[in-house]
N, C-alpha and C positions, 0 to 999 in steps of 0.2 A: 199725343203731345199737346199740351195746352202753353197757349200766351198769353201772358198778365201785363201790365204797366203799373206800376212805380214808380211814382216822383218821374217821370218822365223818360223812365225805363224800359227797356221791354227785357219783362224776366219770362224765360222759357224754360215751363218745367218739365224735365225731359227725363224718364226713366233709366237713358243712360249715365255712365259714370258725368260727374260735373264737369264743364269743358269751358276753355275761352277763345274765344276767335276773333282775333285782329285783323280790321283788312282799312288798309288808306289808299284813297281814291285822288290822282294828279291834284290839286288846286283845292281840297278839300279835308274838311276834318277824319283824323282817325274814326272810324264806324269801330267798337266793340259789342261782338254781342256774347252771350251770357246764357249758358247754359246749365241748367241746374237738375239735379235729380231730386224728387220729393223727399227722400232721404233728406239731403243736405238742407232746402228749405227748412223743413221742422227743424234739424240741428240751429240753424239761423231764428228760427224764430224761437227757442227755448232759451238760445243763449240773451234772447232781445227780452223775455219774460226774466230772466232769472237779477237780471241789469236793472231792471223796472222794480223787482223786489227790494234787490238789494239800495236804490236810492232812497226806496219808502221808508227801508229802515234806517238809512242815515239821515233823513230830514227827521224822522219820529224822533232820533236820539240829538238831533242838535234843537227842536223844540222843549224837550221835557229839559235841558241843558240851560234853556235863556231862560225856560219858567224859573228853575231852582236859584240861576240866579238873580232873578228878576226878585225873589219873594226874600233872598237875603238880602236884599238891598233893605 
């Protein structure tokens, strides 16, 4: 079982199924912690690549957008 941090996280990725555990302690903040199977990470980070793509293509398609009409001005 490995521990990572994240943005001030602690992600544990843990070969079983993905899990959450909530525990609040008297006078203090909820503690969550975060369980994840390397499965789910990859799922998590293909869907954060596929995000990344698809913005690339919408800023490429509103550049070629202001050029065209930049040049019809």
């Amino acid at each position: 079982m490995n521990l990572i941090r994240r943005n001030g996280t602690d992600v544990q990725l843990d070969p079983q199924p993905s899990s959450v555990l909530k525990t609040v302690s008297p006078n203090k903040k909820p503690n969550i912690s975060i369980s994840l199977s390397q499965d789910t990470l990859d799922d998590i980070r293909e869907i954060g690549r596929e995000e990344m793509r698809s913005r690339s293509q919408m800023i490429e398609i509103l550049l070629i957008e202001a050029i065209r009409a930049r040049e019809e001005r």
